[in-house]
N, C-alpha and C positions, 0 to 999 in steps of 0.2 A: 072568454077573457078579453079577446078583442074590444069588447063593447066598453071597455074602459075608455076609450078613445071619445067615447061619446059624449061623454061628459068627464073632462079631465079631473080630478082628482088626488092623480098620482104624486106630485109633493104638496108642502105645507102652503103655496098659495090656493091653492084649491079653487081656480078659477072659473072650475064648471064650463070650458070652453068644450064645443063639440067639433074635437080638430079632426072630423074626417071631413067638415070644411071650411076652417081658415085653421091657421096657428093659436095656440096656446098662449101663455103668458112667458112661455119659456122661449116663444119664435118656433117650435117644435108642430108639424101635423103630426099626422098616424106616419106617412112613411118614414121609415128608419133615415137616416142621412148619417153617411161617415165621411171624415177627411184626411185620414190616414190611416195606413195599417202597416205597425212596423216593428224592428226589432228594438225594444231600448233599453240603452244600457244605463241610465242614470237616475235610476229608481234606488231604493236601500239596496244595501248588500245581500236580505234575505230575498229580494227580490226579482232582480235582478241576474246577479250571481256575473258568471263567468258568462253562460246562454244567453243572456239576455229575458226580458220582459217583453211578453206579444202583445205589445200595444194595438187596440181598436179605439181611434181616439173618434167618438160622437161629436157631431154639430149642434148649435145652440146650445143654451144651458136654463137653470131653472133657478140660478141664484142671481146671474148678472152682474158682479162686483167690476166696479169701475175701474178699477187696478189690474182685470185679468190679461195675466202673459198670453193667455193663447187667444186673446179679441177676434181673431181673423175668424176664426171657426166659432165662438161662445155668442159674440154680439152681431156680428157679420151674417153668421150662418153659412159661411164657406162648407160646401163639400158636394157629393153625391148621395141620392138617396138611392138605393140598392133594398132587396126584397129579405124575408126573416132565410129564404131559401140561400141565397146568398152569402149573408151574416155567419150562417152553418158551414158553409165551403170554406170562407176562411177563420173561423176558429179549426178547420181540420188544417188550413196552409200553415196555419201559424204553428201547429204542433210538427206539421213535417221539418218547419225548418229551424225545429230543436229547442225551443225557448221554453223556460222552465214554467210556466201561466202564460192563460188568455188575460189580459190586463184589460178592462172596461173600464174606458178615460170618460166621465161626466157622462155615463148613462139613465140615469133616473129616468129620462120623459120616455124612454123606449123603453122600458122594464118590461111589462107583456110583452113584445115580439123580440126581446134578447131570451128570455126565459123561453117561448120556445123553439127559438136559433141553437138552443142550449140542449134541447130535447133532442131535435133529427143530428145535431153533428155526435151528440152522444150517442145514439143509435146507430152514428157510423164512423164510433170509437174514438172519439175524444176522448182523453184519461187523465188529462194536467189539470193542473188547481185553476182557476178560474178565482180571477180579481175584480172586486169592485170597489172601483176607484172614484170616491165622488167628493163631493163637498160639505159634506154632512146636512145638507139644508133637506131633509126626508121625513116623510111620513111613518109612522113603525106600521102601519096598513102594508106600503108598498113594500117595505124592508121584507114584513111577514112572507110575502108570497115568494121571496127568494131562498126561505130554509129550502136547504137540499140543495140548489143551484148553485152556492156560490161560496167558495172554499174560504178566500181570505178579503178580509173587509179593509180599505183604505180609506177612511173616513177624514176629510177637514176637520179642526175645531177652530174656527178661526176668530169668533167672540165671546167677548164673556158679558156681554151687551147688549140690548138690543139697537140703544144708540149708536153705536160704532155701522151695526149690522146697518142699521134703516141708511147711514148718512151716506156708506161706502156699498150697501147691495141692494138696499128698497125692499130692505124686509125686514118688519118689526116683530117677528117670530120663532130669530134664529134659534135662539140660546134654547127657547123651550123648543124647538125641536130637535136640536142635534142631541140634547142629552138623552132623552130616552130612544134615539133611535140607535146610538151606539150601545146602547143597555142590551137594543134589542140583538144588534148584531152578535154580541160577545155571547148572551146564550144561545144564540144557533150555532156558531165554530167552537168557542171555549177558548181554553187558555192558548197562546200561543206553542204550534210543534212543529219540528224542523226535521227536514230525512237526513240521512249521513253527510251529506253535501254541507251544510246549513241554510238549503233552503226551505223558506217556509212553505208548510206543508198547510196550515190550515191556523185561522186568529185574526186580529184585528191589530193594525198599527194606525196608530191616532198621529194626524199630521198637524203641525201649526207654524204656520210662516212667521215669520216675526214682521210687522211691517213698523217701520220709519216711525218715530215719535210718538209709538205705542206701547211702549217697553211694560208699562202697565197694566193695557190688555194683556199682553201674554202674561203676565204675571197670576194675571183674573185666571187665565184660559188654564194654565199648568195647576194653579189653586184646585180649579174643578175638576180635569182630570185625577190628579192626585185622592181627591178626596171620592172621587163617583169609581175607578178604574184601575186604581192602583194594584199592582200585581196580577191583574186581568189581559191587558191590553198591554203590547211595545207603543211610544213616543218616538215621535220623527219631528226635532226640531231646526226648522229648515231657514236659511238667511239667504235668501234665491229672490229676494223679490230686489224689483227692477220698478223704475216708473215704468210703464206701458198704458193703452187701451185712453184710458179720459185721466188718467193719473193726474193729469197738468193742470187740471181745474183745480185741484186739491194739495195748493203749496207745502203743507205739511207730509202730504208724502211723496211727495214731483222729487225724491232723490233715494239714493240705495238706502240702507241700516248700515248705521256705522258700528265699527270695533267695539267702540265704546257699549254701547247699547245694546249689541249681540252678546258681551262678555257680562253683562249686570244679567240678562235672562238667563244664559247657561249658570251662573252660578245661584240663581233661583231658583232650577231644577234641582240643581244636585242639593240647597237646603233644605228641602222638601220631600230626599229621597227617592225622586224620579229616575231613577240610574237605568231601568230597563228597556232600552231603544236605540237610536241615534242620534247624534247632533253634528249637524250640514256643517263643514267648515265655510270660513263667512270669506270668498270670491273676488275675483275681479273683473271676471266675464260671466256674469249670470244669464246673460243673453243668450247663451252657447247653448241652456239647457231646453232653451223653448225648440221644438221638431220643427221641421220645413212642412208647411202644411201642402202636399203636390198632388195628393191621391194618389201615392207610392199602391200599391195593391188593394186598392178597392175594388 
């Protein structure tokens, strides 16, 4: 499985780089690189919960959008890289210290060595749901090799374009990949289920930020959801974006989403009948929700 690494393949750029020596198009080698490992509290309520969320948040990413909150770690590459033997010890810290999921922050380029980090900490009793938290920008290849490993899916949707995708992530491929790779996640978990608590037990919640004088796209994005997902998958419609990372080059979104704008999408949703999920109330400190990236337990 390893030999993946040799020829990358693992999301929709498909680079063909041989990162066991240079980087990939994600900035990602073969070794794993983490830059936090913590508890978090400000995931959805099924996710969350009262425990918290055991955040493993991964360095570099595979999509690179200009506007990303977490820059330090996605485009920077901030972190440590640490062994799959490693990785296993703490998805075991992370359930000692109660938290209701292993949460996998932008894992894609590490998929083989998290799958078998996933094997040896299960062998020495791992038993929480296990999250994969990405951006939707995936291959249903690499998706595949994850039935069995991965309880609940957190998929981006965040174009309903490829325009939007190419101007603001430098990928003219999104839309057709995110849609059938959440197709694929929903038939490996199913529909969403929750234990007595109401935490989620195993499904897919479909995220979509709303960004600045896009009111439109998400209007695209909730459209396709509704029509691809409806009654399959919970909505996470979230108003947390902030200028960050290169935002400031791109005037049209160098400021938050206003009232206005957040209030015409939510009431898109609910014309549409999207009622089954959440919707972010719209902030005045969204900055608060980006983590300190310090190598807290790596």
């Amino acid at each position: 499985m390893m030999n993946e690494y040799k020829k990358c393949m693992m999301c929709p750029r498909r680079c063909g780089v041989d990162r066991t020596k240079r980087a990939g198009a994600c900035n990602a080698t073969d070794k794993i690189k983490v830059a936090l490992v913590s508890v978090h509290n400000f995931e959805e309520p099924c996710i969350s919960g009262k425990e918290g969320s055991g955040t493993v948040f991964f360095s570099n990413c595979n999509l690179r959008c200009v506007y990303c909150q977490n820059f330090h770690i996605s485009r920077d590459g901030y972190g440590k890289e640490i062994t799959i033997n490693r990785l296993a010890e703490i998805f075991i810290e992370q359930q000692k210290r109660g938290v209701n999921n292993i949460n996998l922050v932008t894992p894609t380029m590490y998929v083989d060595s998290i799958i078998e980090a996933i094997k040896i900490a299960r062998d020495n009793g791992l038993k929480i749901p296990i999250v994969y938290n990405s951006s939707g920008y995936e291959n249903i290849e690499t998706i595949k090799k994850l039935n069995g490993y991965i309880d609940i899916y957190l998929p981006d949707f965040k174009y309903a374009t490829d325009r939007l995708a190419l101007k603001y992530s430098g990928v003219n491929n999104y839309t057709s990949s995110v849609i059938p790779a959440i197709y694929e996640m929903i038939s490996q978990v199913g529909s969403p289920q929750f234990d007595d608590r109401g935490i989620l037990k195993k499904g897919v919640i479909i995220r979509h930020m709303v960004l600045p004088n896009n009111v439109l796209n998400s209007k695209m994005v909730l459209k396709k959801i509704a029509k691809n997902y409806k009654g399959k998958a919970l909505i996470s419609v979230m108003a947390q974006y902030f200028p960050s990372g290169n935002a400031n080059k791109y005037p049209e979104i160098n400021r938050k989403v206003s009232k206005k704008e957040f209030l015409e999408v939510e009431e898109y949703l609910y014309s549409i009948g999207l009622e089954n999920g959440y919707i972010q109330e719209l902030g005045e400190h969204e900055e608060e929700y980006v983590p300190d990236f310090n190598l807290d337990n790596v």
